[in-house]
C-alpha positions as CSV (number, residue, x, y, z in Angstrom):
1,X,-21.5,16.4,6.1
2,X,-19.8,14.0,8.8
3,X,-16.0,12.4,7.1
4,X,-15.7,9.0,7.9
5,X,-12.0,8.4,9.2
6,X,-9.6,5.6,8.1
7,X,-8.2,3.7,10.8
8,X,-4.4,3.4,10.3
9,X,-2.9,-0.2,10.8
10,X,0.4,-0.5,12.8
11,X,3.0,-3.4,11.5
12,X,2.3,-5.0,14.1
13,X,-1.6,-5.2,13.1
14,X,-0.7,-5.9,9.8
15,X,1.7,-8.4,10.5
16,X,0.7,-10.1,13.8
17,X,3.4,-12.6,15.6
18,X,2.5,-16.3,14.9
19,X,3.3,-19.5,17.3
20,X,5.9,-20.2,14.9
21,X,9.0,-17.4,16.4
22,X,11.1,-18.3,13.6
23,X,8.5,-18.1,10.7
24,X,7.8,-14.5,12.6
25,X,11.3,-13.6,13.0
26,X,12.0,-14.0,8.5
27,X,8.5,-12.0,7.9
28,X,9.9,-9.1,10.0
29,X,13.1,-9.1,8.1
30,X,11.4,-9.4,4.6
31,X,13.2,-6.2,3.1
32,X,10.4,-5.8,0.7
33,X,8.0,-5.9,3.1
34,X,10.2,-3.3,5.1
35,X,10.4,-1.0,1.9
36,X,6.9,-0.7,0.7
37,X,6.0,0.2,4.1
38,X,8.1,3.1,4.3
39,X,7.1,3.9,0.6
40,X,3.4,3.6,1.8
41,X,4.2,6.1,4.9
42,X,4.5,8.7,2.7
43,X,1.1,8.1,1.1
44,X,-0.8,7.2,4.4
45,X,-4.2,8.8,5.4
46,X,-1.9,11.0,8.1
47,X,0.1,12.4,5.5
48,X,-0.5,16.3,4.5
49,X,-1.1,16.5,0.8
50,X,1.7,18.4,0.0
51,X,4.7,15.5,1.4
52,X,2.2,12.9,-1.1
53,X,2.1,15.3,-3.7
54,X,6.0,16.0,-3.9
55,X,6.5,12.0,-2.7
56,X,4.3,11.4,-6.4
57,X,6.1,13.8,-8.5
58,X,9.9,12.4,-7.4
59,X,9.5,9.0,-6.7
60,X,6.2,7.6,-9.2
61,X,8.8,5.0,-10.3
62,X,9.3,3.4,-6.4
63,X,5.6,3.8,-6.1
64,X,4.4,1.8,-9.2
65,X,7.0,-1.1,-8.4
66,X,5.3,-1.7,-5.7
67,X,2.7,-3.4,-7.7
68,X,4.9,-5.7,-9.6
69,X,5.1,-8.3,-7.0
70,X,2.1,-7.6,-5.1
71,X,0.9,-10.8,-6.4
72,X,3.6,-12.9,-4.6
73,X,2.7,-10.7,-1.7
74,X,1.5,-11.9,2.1
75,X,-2.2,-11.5,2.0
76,X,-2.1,-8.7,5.2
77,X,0.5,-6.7,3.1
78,X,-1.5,-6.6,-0.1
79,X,-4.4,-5.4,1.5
80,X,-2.5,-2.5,3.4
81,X,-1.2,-1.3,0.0
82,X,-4.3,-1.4,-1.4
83,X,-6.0,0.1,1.4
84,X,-3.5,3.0,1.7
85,X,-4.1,4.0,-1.9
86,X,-7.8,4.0,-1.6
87,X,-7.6,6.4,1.8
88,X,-4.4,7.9,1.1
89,X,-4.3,8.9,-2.9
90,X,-8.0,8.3,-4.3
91,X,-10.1,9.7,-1.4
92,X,-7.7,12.7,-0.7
93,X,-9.9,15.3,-2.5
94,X,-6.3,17.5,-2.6
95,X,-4.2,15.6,-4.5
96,X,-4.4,16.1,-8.4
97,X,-6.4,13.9,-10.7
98,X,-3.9,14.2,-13.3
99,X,-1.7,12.8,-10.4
100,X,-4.0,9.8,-9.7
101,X,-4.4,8.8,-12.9
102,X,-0.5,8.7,-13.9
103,X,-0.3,6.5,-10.9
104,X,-3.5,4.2,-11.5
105,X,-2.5,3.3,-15.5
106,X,-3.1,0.3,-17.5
107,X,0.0,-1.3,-16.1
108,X,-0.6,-1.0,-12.8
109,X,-4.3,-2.4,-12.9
110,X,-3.0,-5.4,-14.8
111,X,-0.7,-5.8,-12.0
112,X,-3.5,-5.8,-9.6
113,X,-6.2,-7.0,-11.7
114,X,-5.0,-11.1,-11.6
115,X,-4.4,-10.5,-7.6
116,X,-7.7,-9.5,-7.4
117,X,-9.6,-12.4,-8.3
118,X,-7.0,-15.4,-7.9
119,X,-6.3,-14.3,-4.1
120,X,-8.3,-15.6,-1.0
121,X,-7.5,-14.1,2.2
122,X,-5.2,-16.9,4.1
123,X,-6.2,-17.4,8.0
């Protein structure tokens, strides 16, 4: 049976320069934006299960914030944290279930869920 592979985005995809330097200049020194892509690095498709697993068990509560303000979130960083957890926790066959559902609660699909159908991705 053939895998399908994820590609990984680079900031640089994720976050590409505009015409406007100084408008680019502020996104790149968005501190949240800086710390839920190191938390995500840790949960990326590249990641061997066992630095996710131990990254799940001792820092859940880093994780799940995440999700708190995804709705005031660019629209390019938004999708990279969803698309990380989809590749990177919910289609790694090795991680635990018990350890995707802890993650994947009530709370955080509520925090997702009015995202998810208010947001239109901006050009």
């Amino acid at each position: 049976m053939e895998r399908k592979t994820e590609q990984t985005l680079s900031y640089d995809q994720v976050f590409p320069l505009t015409s406007n330097r100084k408008q680019a200049i502020y996104r790149i020194l968005d501190i949240r934006t800086l710390y839920v892509l190191f938390l995500l690095s840790f949960l990326d498709v590249d990641s061997n299960t066992q630095t996710k697993t131990t990254f799940i068990d001792q820092h859940r509560d880093a994780f799940l914030a995440i999700f708190k303000g995804i709705a005031q979130d660019h629209y390019s960083l938004a999708r990279k944290i969803l698309e990380v957890c989809w590749a990177g926790v919910w289609s790694d066959s090795k991680l635990k279930r018990t350890s995707k559902v802890g993650l994947f609660n009530e709370t955080t699909i509520a925090h997702v869920s009015p995202f998810a159908n208010a947001r239109q991705p901006e050009n």
